[in-house]
C-alpha positions in Angstrom: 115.1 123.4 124.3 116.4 127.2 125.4 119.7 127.9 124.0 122.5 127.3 126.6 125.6 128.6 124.6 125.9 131.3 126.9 127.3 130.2 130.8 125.5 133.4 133.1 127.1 133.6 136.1 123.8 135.1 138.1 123.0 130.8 138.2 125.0 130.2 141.1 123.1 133.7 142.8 119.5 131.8 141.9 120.8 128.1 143.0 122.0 129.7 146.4 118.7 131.8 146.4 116.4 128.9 145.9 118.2 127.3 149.0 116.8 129.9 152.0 114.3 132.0 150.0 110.4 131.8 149.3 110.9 133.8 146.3 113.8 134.2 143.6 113.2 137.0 140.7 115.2 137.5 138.2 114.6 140.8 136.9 116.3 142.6 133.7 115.6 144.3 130.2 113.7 142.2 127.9 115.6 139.8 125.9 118.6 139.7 128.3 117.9 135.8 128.6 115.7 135.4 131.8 113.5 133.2 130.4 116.2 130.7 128.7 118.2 130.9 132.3 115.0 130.1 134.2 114.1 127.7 132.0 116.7 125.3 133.3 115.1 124.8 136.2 111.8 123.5 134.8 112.7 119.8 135.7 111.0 120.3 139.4 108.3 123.0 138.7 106.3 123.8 136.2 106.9 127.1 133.7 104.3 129.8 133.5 104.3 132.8 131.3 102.3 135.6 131.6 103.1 136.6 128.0 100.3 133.7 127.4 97.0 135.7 127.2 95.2 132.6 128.5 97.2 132.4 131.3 97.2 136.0 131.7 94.0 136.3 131.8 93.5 133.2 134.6 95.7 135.5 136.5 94.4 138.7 136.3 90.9 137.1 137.1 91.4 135.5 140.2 95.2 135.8 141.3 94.9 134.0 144.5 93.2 130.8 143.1 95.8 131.2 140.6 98.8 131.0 142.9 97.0 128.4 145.1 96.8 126.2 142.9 100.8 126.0 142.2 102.9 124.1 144.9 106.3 125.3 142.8 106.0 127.7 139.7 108.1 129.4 137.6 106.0 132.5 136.6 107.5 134.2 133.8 107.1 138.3 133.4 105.3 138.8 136.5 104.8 142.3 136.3 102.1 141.7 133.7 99.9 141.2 136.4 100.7 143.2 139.4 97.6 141.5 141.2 99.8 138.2 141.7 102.8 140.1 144.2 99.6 139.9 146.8 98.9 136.5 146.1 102.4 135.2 145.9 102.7 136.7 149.7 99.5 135.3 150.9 101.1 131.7 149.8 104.2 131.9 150.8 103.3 133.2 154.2 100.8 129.9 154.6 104.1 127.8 153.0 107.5 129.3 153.7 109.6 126.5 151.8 112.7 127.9 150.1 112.3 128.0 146.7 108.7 127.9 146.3 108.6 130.5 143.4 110.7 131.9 140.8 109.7 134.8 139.0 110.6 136.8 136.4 110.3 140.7 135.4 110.9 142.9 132.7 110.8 145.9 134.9 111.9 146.2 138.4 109.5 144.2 140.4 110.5 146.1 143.4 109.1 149.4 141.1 105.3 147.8 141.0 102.9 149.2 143.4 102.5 147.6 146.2 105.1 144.9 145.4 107.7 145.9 147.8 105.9 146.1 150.7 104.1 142.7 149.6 107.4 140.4 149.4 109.5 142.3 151.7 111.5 139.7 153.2 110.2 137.2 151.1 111.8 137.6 147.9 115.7 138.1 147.1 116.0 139.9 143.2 118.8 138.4 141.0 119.6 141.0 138.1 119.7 139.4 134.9 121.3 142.3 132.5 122.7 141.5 128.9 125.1 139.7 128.9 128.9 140.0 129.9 132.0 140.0 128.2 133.4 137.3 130.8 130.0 135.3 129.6 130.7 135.3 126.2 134.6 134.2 126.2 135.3 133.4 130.2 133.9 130.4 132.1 134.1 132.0 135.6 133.3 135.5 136.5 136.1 138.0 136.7 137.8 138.9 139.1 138.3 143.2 138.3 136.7 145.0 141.3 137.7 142.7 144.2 141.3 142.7 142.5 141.3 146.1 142.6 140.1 146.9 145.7 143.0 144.6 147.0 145.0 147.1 144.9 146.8 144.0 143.3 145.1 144.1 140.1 147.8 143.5 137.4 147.3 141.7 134.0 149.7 140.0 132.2 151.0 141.2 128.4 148.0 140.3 126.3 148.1 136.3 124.8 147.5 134.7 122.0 144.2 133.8 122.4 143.4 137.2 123.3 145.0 138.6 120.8 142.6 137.0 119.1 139.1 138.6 120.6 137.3 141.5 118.3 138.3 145.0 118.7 137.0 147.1 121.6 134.8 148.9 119.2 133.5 145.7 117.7 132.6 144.6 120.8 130.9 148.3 121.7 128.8 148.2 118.6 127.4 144.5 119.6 126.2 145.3 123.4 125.5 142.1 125.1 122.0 141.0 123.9 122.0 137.4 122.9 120.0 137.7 119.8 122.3 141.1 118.4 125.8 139.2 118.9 124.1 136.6 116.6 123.8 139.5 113.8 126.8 140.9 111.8 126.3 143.4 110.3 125.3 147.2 111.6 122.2 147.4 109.3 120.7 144.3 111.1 121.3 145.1 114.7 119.9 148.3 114.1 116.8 146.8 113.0 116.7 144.5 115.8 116.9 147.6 118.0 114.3 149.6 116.6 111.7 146.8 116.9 113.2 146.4 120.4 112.4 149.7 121.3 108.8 149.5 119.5 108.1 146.5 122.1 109.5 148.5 124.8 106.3 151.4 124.0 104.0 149.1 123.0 104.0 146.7 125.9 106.3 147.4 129.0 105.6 151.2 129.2 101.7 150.7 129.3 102.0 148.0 131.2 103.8 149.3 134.5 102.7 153.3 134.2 99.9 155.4 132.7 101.8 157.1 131.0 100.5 160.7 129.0 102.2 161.3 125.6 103.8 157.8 126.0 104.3 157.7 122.2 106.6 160.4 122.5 108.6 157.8 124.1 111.1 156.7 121.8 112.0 159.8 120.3 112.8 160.3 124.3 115.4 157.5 123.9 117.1 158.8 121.2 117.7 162.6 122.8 118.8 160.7 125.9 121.2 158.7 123.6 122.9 162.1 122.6 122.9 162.9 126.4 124.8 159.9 127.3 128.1 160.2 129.7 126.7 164.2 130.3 126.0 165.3 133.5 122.1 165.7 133.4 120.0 168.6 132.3 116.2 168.3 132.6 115.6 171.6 131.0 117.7 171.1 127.9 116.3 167.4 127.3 112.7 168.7 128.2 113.2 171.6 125.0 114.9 169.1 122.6 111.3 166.6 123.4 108.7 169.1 124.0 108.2 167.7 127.6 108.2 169.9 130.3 111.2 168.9 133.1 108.8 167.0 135.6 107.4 164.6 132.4 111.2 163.9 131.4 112.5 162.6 134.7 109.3 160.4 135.6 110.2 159.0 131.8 113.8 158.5 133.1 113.0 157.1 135.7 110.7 154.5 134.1 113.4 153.7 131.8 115.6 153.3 135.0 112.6 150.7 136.2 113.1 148.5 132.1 116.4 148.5 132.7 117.2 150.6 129.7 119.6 153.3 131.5 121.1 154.5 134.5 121.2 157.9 136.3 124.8 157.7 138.2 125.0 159.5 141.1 127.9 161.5 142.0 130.2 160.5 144.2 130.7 163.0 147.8 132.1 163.0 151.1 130.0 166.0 153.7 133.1 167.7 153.8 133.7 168.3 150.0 131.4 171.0 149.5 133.2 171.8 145.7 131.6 168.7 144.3 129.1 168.6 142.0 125.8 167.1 142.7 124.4 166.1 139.3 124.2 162.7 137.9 124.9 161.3 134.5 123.3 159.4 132.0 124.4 156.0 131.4 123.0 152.7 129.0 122.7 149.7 130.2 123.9 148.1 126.8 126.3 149.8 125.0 125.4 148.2 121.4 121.6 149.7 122.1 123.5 153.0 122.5 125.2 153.0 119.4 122.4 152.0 117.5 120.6 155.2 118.9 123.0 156.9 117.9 123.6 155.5 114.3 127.3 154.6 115.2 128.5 151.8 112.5 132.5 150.6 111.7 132.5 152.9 109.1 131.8 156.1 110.6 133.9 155.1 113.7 137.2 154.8 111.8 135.9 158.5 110.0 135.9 160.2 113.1 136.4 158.4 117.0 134.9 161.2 118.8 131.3 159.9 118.9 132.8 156.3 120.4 133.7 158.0 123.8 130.2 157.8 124.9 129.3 154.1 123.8 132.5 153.2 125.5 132.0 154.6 129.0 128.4 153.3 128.9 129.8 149.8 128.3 132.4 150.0 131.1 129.1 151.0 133.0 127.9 148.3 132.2 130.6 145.5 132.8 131.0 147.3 136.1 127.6 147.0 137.0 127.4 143.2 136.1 130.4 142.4 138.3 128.9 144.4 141.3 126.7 141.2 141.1 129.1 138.7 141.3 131.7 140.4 143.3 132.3 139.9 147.4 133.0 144.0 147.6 129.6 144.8 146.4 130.7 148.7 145.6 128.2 151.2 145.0 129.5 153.0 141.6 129.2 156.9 141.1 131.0 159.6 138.9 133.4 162.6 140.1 133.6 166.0 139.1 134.2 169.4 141.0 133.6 172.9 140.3 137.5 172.9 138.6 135.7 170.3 135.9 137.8 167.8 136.9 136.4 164.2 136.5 136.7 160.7 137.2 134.3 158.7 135.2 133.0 155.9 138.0 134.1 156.1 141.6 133.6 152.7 143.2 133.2 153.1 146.9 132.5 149.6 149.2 131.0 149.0 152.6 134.5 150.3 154.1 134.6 153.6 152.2 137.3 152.3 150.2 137.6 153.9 146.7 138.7 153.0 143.5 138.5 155.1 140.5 138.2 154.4 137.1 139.2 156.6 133.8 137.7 155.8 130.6 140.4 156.5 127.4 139.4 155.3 123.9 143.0 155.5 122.6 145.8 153.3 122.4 148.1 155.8 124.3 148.1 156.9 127.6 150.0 160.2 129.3 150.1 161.6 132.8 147.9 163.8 131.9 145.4 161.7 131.6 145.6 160.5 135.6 144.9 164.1 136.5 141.0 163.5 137.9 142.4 160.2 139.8 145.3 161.9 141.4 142.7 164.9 142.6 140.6 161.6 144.0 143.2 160.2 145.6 144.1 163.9 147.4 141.0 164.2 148.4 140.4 160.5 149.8 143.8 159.5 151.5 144.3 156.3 152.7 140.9 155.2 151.2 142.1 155.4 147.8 142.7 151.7 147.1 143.5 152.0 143.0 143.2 154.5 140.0 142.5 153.2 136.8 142.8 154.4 132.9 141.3 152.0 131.6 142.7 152.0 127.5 142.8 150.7 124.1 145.9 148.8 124.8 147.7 145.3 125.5 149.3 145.6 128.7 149.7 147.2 132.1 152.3 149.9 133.1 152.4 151.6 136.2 151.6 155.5 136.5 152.6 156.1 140.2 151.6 155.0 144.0 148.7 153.3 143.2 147.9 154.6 139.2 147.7 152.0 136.8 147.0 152.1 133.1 145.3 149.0 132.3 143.3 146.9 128.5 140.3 146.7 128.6 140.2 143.5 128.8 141.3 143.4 132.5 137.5 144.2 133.1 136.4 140.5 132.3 140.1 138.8 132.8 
């Protein structure tokens, strides 16, 4: 029986999915828990994996007598075989039933060739990352970026039980993979990642892209780890890898495709011509990050400065997760002008609305630190909905007309 400890909150997506759509996919990393979520819907159609070589290789030799001969079918890592996104069309545009298929990937199934034009308008994606904070100690999903964009956001003095959840850098150093938060110790989530990360070349990477020099993969990762909350530079990554600038962002954005990290695109209006236009570099789990980058307990309470990174990547992260589950559905972004003033996620909904977000690793915050928000909030008006520091604290105190300093625990409250 999959292990159900773990409530995800993307269910209720797939159940309301399954209702009106031909195809559901649940796409994310590997190991993010796809296959135990899908799984609990194996009581009215049969599971498939493709991770099977038998079945695999049924697939890859005749797709379409394949997918013909499944009424309902949960197909499991679909992008094994590309071949099937045809068939899966051809059936579903003979059957249209809601909820015919559901189908997972361990790359973006809308990145396969051909697959996007195949199942456009037939298939509705459900992300699947690692898992939330809110879906290890909440049963509902939080409620952080619609509250904010209401600008009512305002959590209470921290509680007992609360007071009771690990430290913030604790919780950094584990990520959200299921199988790591079952791991104590540093030494053994770091060799959980580095096998992870051998699976990721050996399998996903020559699976989806022909890739030249693809062992020089990993070592990729790693230089990228160091590069993580920068703005972007080809160039210096290509030096630091001996890949030339064109190699390095095809490799980014294949890793973009496994769900391994994030370009974040800077926020602009037309009419702020003194922005800058170059993305950072953000991890999808933070606890993969700090493995990268050799961050354990011990070295954090020697010297902070290296947490900064693994932090802002996991607010990237819980951000990102509520996107999915919230009703504003923001596109997030970074800020910084040519002054080098930054915000470190601009949220910005269907209405233009903004809310900004800093990142502080301390348990202190000053006025100082509100200066990129307040240059947001100039430059946005009546658009600015909230500005955030978010910190290493217990409660919430007012910094102004709409500044708020606020725990990090207000992000899965």
């Amino acid at each position: 029986m999959p292990d159900l400890r773990y409530h995800r909150f993307a269910k209720a997506r797939i159940d309301a999915a399954l209702k009106d759509t031909p195809v559901v996919g649940v796409t994310g990393p590997r190991q993010s828990g796809k296959t135990t979520l899908v799984r609990q819907y194996e009581k009215s159609r049969p599971y498939i994996t493709l991770d099977d070589a038998t079945q695999r290789a049924a697939a890859e030799s005749d797709p379409t007598a394949f997918v013909r001969g499944l009424d309902r079918a949960i197909i499991d890592e679909v992008q094994r075989v590309p071949a099937l996104m045809l068939a899966l069309k051809q059936s579903v545009d003979e059957d249209r039933r809601p909820g015919r298929f559901l189908v997972t990937g361990s790359a973006d199934i809308q990145a396969i060739p051909k697959a996007e034009e195949s199942l456009a308008g037939r298939i509705e994606i459900v992300p699947l990352l690692p898992l939330a904070r809110g879906e290890i100690v909440a049963s509902r999903p939080p409620r952080f970026i619609d509250a904010s964009f209401a600008g009512i956001i305002r959590p209470r003095s921290i509680s007992l039980t609360e007071r009771h959840t690990p430290e913030i850098e604790s919780i950094v150093l584990s990520g959200g993979y299921p199988a790591v938060l079952k791991r104590r110790s540093d030494e053994r989530r770091r060799v959980w990642f580095q096998s992870y990360i051998g699976a990721i070349e050996r399998h996903d990477i020559t699976e989806i892209a022909a890739l030249h020099k693809a062992h020089r993969v990993p070592r990729l990762i790693e230089v990228l780890a160091r590069h993580a909350g920068r703005l972007v530079n080809l160039s210096e990554i290509g030096r630091e890898t001996r890949l030339d600038s064109e190699t390095v962002g095809r490799y980014i954005g294949l890793l973009e495709n496994l769900y391994i990290l994030r370009l974040v695109k800077p926020w602009s209006r037309n009419e702020l011509s003194r922005l800058v236009s170059t993305p950072k570099l953000h991890f999808f789990d933070s606890g993969l990050l700090a493995s990268l980058m050799r961050l354990t307990r011990k070295r954090i309470l020697q010297d902070r400065t290296p947490l900064g990174p693994a932090l802002e990547s996991f607010v990237f992260a819980e951000l990102t997760k509520s996107v999915a589950w919230s009703k504003q559905q923001p596109e997030i972004h970074h800020y910084r002008d040519k002054d080098q003033v930054e915000v470190d996620f601009v949220l910005e909904n269907h209405e233009r609305q903004i809310v900004g977000i800093e990142v502080k690793a301390g348990a202190t915050v000053t006025a100082n630190d509100f200066r990129g928000l307040k240059r947001l909030q100039e430059h946005t008006g009546d658009a600015f909905r909230l500005g955030i520091v978010l910190y290493n604290g217990k409660t919430s105190v007012p910094f102004g007309m709409k500044l708020e300093a606020m725990p990090y625990w207000a992000l899965w409250m």
